[in-house]
C-alpha positions as CSV (number, residue, x, y, z in Angstrom):
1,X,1.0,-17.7,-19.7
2,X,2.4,-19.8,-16.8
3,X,-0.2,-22.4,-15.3
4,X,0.5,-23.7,-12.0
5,X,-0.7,-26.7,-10.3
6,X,-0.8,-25.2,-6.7
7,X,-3.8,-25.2,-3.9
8,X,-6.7,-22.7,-4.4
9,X,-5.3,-19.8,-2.2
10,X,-8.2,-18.0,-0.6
11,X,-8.3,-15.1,1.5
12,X,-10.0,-13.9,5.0
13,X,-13.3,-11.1,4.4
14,X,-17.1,-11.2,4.1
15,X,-19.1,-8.9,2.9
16,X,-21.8,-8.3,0.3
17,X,-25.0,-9.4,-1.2
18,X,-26.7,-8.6,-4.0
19,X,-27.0,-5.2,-6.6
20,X,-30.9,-5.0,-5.6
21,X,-30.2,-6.0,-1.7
22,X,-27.6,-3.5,-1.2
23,X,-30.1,-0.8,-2.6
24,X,-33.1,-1.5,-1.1
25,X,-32.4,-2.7,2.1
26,X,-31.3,-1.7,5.5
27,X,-27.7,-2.5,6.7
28,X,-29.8,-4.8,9.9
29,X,-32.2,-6.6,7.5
30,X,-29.6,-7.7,5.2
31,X,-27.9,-9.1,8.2
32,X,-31.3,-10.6,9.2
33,X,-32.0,-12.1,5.5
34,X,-28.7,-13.4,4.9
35,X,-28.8,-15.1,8.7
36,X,-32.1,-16.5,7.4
37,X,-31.1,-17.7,4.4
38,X,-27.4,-19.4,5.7
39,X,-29.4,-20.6,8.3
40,X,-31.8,-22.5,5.9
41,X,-28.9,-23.8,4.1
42,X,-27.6,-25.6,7.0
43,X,-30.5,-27.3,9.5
44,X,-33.5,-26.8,5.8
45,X,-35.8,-25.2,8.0
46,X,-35.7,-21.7,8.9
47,X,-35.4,-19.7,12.1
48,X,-37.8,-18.9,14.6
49,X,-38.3,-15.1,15.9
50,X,-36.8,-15.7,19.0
51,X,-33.9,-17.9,17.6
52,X,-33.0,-14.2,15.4
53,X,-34.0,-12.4,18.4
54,X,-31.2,-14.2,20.4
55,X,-28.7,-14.2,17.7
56,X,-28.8,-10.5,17.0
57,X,-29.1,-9.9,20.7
58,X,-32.7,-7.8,19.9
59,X,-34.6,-6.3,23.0
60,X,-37.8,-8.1,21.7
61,X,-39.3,-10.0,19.2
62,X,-41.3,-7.5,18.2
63,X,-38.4,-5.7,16.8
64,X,-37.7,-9.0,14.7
65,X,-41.0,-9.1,12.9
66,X,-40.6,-5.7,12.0
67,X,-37.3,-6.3,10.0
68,X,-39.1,-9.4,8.4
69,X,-42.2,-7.4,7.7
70,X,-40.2,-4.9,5.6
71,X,-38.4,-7.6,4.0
72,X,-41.7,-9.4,3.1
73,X,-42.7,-5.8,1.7
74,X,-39.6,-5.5,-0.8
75,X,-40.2,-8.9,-2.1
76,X,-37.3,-11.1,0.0
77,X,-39.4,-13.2,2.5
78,X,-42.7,-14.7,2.6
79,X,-44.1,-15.0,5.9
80,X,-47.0,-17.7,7.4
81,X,-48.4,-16.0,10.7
82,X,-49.5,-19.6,11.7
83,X,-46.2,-20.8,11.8
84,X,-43.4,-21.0,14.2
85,X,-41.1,-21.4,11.7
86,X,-43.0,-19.2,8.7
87,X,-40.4,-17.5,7.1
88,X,-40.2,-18.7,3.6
89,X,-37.4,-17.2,1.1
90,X,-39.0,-15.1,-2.2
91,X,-40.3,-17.3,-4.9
92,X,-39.4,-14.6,-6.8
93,X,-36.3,-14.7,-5.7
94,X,-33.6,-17.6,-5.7
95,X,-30.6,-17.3,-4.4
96,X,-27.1,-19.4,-4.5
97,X,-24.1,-19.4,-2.4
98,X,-21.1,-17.9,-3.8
99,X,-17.8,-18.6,-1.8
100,X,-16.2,-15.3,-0.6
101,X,-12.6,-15.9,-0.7
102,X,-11.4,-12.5,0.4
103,X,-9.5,-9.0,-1.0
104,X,-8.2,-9.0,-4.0
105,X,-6.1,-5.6,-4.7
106,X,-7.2,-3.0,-7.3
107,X,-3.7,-1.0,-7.0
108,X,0.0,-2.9,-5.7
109,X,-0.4,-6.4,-5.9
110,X,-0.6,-8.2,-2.4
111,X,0.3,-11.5,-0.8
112,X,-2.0,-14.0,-0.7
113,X,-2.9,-15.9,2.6
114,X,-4.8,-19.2,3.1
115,X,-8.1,-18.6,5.2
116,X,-11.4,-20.4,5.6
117,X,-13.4,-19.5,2.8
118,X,-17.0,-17.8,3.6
119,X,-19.8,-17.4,1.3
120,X,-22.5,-14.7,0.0
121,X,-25.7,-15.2,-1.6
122,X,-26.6,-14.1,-4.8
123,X,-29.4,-14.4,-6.9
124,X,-29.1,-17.1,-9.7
125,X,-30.4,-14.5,-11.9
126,X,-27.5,-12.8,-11.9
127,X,-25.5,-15.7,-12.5
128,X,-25.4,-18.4,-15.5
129,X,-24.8,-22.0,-13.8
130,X,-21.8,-22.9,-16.2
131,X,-18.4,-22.9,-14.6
132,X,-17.4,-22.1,-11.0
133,X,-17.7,-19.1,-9.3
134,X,-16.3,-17.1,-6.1
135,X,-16.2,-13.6,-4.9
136,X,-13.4,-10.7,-3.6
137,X,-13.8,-7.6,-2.2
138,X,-11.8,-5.0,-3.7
139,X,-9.1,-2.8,-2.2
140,X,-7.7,0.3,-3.8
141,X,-8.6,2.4,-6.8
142,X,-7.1,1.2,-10.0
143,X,-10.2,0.1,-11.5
144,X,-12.5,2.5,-11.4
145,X,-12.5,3.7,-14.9
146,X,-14.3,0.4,-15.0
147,X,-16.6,0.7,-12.6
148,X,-14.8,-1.5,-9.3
149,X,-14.2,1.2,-6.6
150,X,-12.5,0.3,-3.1
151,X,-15.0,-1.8,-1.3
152,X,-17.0,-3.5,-3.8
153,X,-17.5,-7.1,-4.4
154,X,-16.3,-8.5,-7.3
155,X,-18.1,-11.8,-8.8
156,X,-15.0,-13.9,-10.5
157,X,-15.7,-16.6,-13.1
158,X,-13.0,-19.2,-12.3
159,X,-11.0,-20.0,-15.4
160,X,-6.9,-20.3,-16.7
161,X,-7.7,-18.2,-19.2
162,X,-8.5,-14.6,-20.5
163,X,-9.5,-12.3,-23.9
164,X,-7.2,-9.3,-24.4
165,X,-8.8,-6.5,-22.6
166,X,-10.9,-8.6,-19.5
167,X,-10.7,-7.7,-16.4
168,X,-8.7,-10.9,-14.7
169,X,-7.4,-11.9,-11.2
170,X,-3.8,-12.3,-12.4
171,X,-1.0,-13.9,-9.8
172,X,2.2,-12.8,-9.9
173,X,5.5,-13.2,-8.7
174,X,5.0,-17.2,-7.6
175,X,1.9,-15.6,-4.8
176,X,0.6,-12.2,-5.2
177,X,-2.6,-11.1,-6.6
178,X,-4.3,-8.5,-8.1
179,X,-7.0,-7.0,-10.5
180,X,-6.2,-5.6,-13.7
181,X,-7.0,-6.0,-17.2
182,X,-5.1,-8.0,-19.5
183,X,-3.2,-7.6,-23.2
184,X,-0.8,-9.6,-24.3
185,X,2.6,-8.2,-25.6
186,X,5.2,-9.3,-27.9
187,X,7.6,-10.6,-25.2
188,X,5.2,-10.2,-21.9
189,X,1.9,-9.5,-20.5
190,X,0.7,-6.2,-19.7
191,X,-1.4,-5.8,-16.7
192,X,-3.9,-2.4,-17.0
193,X,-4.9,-0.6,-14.6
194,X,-8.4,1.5,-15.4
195,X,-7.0,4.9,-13.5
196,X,-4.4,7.2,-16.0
197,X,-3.0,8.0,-12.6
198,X,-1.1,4.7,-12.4
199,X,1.2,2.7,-14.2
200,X,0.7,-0.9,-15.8
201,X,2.5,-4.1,-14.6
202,X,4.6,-6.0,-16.8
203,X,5.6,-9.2,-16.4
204,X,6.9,-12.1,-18.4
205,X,4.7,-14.8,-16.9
206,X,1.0,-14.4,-15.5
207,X,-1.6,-17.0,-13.7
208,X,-4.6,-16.3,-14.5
209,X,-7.5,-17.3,-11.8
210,X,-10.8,-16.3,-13.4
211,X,-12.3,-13.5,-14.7
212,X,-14.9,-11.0,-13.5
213,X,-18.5,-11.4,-14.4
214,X,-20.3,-8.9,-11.8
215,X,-19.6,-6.1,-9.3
216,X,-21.5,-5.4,-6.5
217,X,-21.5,-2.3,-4.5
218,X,-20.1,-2.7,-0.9
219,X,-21.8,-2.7,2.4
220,X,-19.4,-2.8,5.8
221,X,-20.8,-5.8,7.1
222,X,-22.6,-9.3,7.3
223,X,-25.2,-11.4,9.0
224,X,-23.6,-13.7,12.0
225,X,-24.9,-17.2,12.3
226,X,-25.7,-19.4,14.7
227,X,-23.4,-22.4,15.2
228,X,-19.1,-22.4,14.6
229,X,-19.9,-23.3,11.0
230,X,-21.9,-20.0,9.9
231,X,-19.3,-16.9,9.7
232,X,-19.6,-14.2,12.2
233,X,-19.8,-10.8,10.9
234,X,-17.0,-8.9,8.9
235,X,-15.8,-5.9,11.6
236,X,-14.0,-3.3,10.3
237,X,-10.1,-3.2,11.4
238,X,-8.6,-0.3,13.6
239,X,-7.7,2.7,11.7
240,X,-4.2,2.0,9.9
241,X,-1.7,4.4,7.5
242,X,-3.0,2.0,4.4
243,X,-5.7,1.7,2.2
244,X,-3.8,-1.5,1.3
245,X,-4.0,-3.1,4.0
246,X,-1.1,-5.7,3.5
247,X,1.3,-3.2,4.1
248,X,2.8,-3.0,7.5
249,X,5.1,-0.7,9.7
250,X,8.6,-1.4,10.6
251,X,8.9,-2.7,7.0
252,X,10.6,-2.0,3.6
253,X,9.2,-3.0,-0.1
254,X,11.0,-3.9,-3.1
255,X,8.7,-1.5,-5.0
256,X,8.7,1.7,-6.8
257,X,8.2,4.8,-4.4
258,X,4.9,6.2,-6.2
259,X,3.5,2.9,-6.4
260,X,4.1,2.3,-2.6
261,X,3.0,6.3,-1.9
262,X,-0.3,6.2,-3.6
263,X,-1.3,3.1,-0.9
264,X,-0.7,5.6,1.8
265,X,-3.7,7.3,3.2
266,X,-3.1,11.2,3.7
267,X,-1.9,12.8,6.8
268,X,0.0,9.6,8.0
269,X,3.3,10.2,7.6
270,X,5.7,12.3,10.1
271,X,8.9,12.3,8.7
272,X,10.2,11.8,4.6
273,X,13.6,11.8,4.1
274,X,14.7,11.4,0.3
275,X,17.4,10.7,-1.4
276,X,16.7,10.7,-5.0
277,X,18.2,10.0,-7.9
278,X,20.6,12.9,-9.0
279,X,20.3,12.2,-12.9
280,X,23.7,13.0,-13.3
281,X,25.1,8.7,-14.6
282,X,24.3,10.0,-18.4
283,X,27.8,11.6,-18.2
284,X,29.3,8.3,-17.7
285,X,32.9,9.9,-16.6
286,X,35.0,7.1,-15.3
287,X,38.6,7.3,-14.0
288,X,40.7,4.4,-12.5
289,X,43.2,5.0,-9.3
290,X,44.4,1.5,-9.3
291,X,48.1,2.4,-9.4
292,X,48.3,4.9,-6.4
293,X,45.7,2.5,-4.5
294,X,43.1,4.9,-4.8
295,X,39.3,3.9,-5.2
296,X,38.3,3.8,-8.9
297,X,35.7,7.2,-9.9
298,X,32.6,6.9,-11.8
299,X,29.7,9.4,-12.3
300,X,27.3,6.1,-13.3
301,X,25.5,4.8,-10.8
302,X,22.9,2.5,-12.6
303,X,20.0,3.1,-15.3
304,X,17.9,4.8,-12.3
305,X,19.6,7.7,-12.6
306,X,19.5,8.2,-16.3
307,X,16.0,10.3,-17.1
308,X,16.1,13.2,-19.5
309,X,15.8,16.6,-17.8
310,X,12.4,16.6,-18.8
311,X,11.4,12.9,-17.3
312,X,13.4,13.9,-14.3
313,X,11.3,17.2,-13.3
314,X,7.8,15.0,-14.3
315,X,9.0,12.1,-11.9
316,X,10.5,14.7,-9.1
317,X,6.9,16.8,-9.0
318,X,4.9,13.3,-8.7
319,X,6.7,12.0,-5.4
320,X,6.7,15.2,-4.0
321,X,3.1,15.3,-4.6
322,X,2.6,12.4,-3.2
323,X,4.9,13.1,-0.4
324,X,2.9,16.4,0.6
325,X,-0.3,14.1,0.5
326,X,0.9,12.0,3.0
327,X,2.8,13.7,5.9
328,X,1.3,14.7,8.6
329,X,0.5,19.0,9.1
330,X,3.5,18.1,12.4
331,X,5.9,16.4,9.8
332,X,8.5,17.1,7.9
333,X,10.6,16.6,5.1
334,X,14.4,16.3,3.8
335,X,15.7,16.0,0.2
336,X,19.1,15.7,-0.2
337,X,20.7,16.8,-3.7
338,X,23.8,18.4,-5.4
339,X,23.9,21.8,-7.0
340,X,22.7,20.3,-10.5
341,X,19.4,19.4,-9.1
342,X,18.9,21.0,-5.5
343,X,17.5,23.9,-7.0
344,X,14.8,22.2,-9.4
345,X,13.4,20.5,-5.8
346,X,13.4,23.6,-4.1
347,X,11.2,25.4,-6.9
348,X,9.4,22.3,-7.1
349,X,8.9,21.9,-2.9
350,X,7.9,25.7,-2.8
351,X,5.2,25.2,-6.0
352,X,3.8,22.3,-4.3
353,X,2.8,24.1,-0.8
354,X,6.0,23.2,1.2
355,X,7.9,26.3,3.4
356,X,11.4,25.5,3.0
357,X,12.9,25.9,6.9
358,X,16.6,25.3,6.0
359,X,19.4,24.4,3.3
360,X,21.7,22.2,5.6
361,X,25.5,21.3,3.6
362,X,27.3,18.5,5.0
363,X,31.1,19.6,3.8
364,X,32.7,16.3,3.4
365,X,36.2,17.1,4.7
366,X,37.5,14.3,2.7
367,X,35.9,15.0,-0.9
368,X,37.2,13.4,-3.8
369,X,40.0,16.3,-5.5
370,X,38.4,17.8,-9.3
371,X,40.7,15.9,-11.4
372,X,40.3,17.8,-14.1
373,X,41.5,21.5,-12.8
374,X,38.5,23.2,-14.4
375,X,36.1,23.8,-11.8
376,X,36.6,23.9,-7.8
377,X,36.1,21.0,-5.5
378,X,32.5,19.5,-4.9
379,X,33.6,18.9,-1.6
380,X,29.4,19.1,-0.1
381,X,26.1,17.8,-0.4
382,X,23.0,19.7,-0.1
383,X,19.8,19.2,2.1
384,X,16.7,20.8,2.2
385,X,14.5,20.7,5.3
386,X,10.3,21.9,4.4
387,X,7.7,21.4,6.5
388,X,4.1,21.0,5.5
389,X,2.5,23.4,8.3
390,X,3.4,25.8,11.3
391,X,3.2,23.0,13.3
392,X,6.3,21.0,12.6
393,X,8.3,19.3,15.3
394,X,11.4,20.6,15.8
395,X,13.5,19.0,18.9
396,X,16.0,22.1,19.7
397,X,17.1,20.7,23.0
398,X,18.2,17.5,21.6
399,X,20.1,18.8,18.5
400,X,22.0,21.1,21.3
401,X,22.2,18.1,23.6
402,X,24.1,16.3,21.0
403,X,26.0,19.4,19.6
404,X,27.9,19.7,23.2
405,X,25.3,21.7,24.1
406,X,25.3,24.6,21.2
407,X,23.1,25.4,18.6
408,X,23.7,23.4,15.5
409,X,24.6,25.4,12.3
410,X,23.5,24.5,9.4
411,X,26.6,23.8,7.8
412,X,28.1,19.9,9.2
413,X,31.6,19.3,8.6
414,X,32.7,15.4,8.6
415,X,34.2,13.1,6.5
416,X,33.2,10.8,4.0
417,X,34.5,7.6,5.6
418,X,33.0,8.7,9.0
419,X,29.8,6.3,9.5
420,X,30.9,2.8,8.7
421,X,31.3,1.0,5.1
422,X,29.4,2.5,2.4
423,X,27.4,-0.6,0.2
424,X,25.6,1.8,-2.2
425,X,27.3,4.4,-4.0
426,X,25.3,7.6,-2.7
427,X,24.9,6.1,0.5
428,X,24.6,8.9,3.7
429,X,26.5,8.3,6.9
430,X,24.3,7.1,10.1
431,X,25.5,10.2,11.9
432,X,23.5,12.6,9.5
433,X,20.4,10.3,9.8
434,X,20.6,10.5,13.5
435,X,20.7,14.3,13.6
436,X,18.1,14.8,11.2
437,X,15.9,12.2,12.6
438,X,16.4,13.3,16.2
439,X,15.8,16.6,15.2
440,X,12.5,16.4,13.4
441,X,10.6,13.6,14.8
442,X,9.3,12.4,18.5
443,X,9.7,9.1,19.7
444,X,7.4,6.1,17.8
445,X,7.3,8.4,15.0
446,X,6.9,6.9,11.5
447,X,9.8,7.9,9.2
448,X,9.1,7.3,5.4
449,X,12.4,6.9,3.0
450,X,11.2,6.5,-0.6
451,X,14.9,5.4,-2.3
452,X,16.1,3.5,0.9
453,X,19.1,2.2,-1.1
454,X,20.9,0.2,1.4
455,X,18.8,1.0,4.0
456,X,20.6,3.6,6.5
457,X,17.5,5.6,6.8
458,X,15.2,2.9,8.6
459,X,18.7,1.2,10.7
460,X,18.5,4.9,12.1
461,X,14.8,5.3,12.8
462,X,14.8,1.4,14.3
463,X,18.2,2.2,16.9
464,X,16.1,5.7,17.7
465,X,13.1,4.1,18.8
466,X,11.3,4.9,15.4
467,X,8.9,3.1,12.9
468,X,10.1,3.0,9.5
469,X,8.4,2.6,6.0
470,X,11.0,1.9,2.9
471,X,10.9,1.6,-0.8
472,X,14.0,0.5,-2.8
473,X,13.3,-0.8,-6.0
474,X,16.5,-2.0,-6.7
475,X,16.4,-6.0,-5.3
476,X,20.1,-6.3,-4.6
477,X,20.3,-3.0,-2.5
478,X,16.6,-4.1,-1.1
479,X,18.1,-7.6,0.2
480,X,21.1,-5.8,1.4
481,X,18.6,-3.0,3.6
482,X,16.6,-5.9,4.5
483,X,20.0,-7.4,6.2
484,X,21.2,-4.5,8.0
485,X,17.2,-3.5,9.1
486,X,17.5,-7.1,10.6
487,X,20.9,-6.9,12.3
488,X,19.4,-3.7,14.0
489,X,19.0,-3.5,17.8
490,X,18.8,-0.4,19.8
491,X,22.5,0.8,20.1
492,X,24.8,3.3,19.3
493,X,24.6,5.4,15.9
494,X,28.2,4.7,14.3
């Protein structure tokens, strides 16, 4: 395993306390005990009534010494009435700060970002003195088979090292993090998650940074403190489309679709359009046209579209899944295909809950002639448009508006060539992405693209006035949709 002598990267959340605290008290006495005890840290005497009073903004002190009386009665203060400053900490209880470094992710690994560190306390019962310590709070659900849901607190044990089978804070990919137990391999390191649901990472080359020791059940927030030293409370962030909250709109990922999908929260999404793999590479037919000046024909377009029938109908059901999950009861959905697999998606579409609105064919008036005079021409490509509910958007007046004013049919004749320079090989026009997109999303709308390829899908949504989401896990096609996403202004669709 890689070592690397880099800074200590620490993350931005606070949070937490201890197993028996979050239990046993209320959510405004552990903000009151844990301002008491960071407050004793700093100035070694503790607070008065009135200086909690005013921090907490209370109508009286009254209200103060009742929090501190029902802390006194579950055993975390002791109290002298004849003192202004009475408020002792438990001598049953000690307690030690642990640095709270911020999120560490139990599902796709994240960035990490350099922020202040805060800290938690937590009883030094719960934790032996040897080695250094710091906490995380957990996002996402790929641990819970070990007991670490989304939200808890995670105690690590810092250390370079790690036993097959612990549960580690691994790095990455020179900077991001996550949580997942470790085994080592012949020739790489397998990252497990604790959920049969999702897959394992495997990489060459892991950092470990510690191990974890102790979870701790989560609470949403945490005491605020008097001076610019002391950390203010943790507040909850607006509602957002992720439960991993590193993702962003108006961006793509270099990741695979199911891993990106299962970080979406449901009902988010309100338009998917798919192009998937077709499966059909394993044929491997080649043909060269370099004496007539023709462009060379291959059916092989990578190892991603090599699955056995049976892989490719498991894999098919699981981001459709996923997709139904999360698009919004307004959205809708488009899967292009060819007849050797359109009709497994629209079994597969129906089975899953999907009503299938139209089968749209774009005839490519220029298709490539069947060579081999057994069979008549391919000359189209076929779409399927499903919405989730009765309440899909459809924008009739704009299709007709950009159909000279007629209803569009739902057979589109154009050429291959028509649309620019093609970078991927089953790369769609522009023009088909605006139609489809104009046709079955409003303006702002978030359009989701799980096999982005080269990227046309989000150039489209971005000219239209649309936010986009894409997954391409291909990195050359990814850096080549990252390029044209950031060429993009509002213009013309070519």
């Amino acid at each position: 395993m890689r070592r690397k002598r880099s800074l200590w990267i620490t993350f931005r959340f606070f949070f937490g306390s201890t197993d028996i605290i979050l239990c046993m008290i209320t959510k405004r006495q552990k903000q009151i005990f844990d301002f008491i005890v960071f407050f004793e840290s700093k100035k070694d005497f503790s607070p008065s009534l009135k200086e909690i009073k005013n921090h907490f903004k209370l109508s009286s002190e009254s209200t103060v010494h009742q929090h501190l009386e029902a802390l006194k009665k579950k055993g975390y203060l002791d109290k002298n009435k004849n003192q202004p400053r009475g408020i002792e900490l438990s001598k049953l209880e000690k307690f030690i700060y642990i640095p709270l470094v911020g999120k560490i992710a139990a599902g796709q690994p994240i960035e990490a970002i350099e922020f202040p560190s805060e800290s938690i306390a937590v009883s030094k019962n719960e934790i032996r003195n040897e080695g250094q310590h710091y906490a995380l709070r957990v996002v996402g659900d790929s641990m819970i088979g070990e007991g670490i849901f989304n939200g808890d607190t995670v105690i690590i044990r810092k250390q370079e090292s790690a036993d097959d089978g612990q549960t580690i804070v691994a790095i990455i990919d020179d900077n991001l993090a996550t949580l997942k137990k470790i085994y080592r391999e012949k020739n790489r390191i397998r990252l497990q998650p604790a959920n049969p649901t999702l897959f394992p990472i495997y990489r060459e080359e892991v950092e470990v940074r510690g191990v974890v020791i102790k979870v701790i059940r989560s609470l949403e927030s945490t005491a605020k403190n008097v001076d610019k030293n002391i950390p203010t409370p943790y507040i909850t962030e607006k509602e957002e489309l992720f439960s991993q909250k590193d993702y962003d709109l108006n961006k793509i990922y270099n990741l695979d679709c199911l891993e990106f999908m299962r970080n979406v929260k449901d009902n988010s999404i309100d338009l998917i359009f798919a192009d998937p793999p077709y499966n059909l590479s394993k044929s491997n037919f080649k043909m060269k046209f370099s004496k007539t000046g023709g462009a060379d024909l291959s059916t092989d377009k990578g190892a991603w579209d090599k699955l056995s029938k049976d892989e490719f109908e498991v894999f098919t059901e699981k981001w459709l899944k996923e997709s139904f999950r999360i698009l919004k009861k307004t959205g809708s959905i488009w899967v292009a295909g060819t007849y050797h697999n359109i009709h497994l998606t629209g079994y597969l579409l129906e089975k899953i809950g999907f009503e299938i609105l139209n089968e749209i064919l774009w005839h490519k008036t220029d298709a490539t002639p069947n060579l081999s005079c057994t069979r008549f021409v391919a000359d189209h490509e076929n779409f399927l448009w499903a919405r989730k509910d009765k309440k899909n958007v459809f924008n009739y007046e704009d299709v007709k508006r950009i159909n000279g004013g007629k209803q569009m049919r739902s057979i589109w004749p154009r050429g291959k060539t028509a649309g620019g320079k093609r970078v991927h090989p089953t790369q769609k026009p522009e023009w088909l992405l605006e139609r489809i997109i104009l046709a079955t999303s409003k303006k702002n709308a978030v359009v989701f693209d799980p096999f982005l390829g080269s990227g046309t899908t989000a150039v489209v949504a971005k000219k239209l006035g649309r936010q986009y989401l894409g997954t391409e896990l291909d990195r050359d096609y990814f850096k080549i949709a990252e390029a044209r996403i950031n060429n993009t202004t509002c213009n013309s669709i070519t």
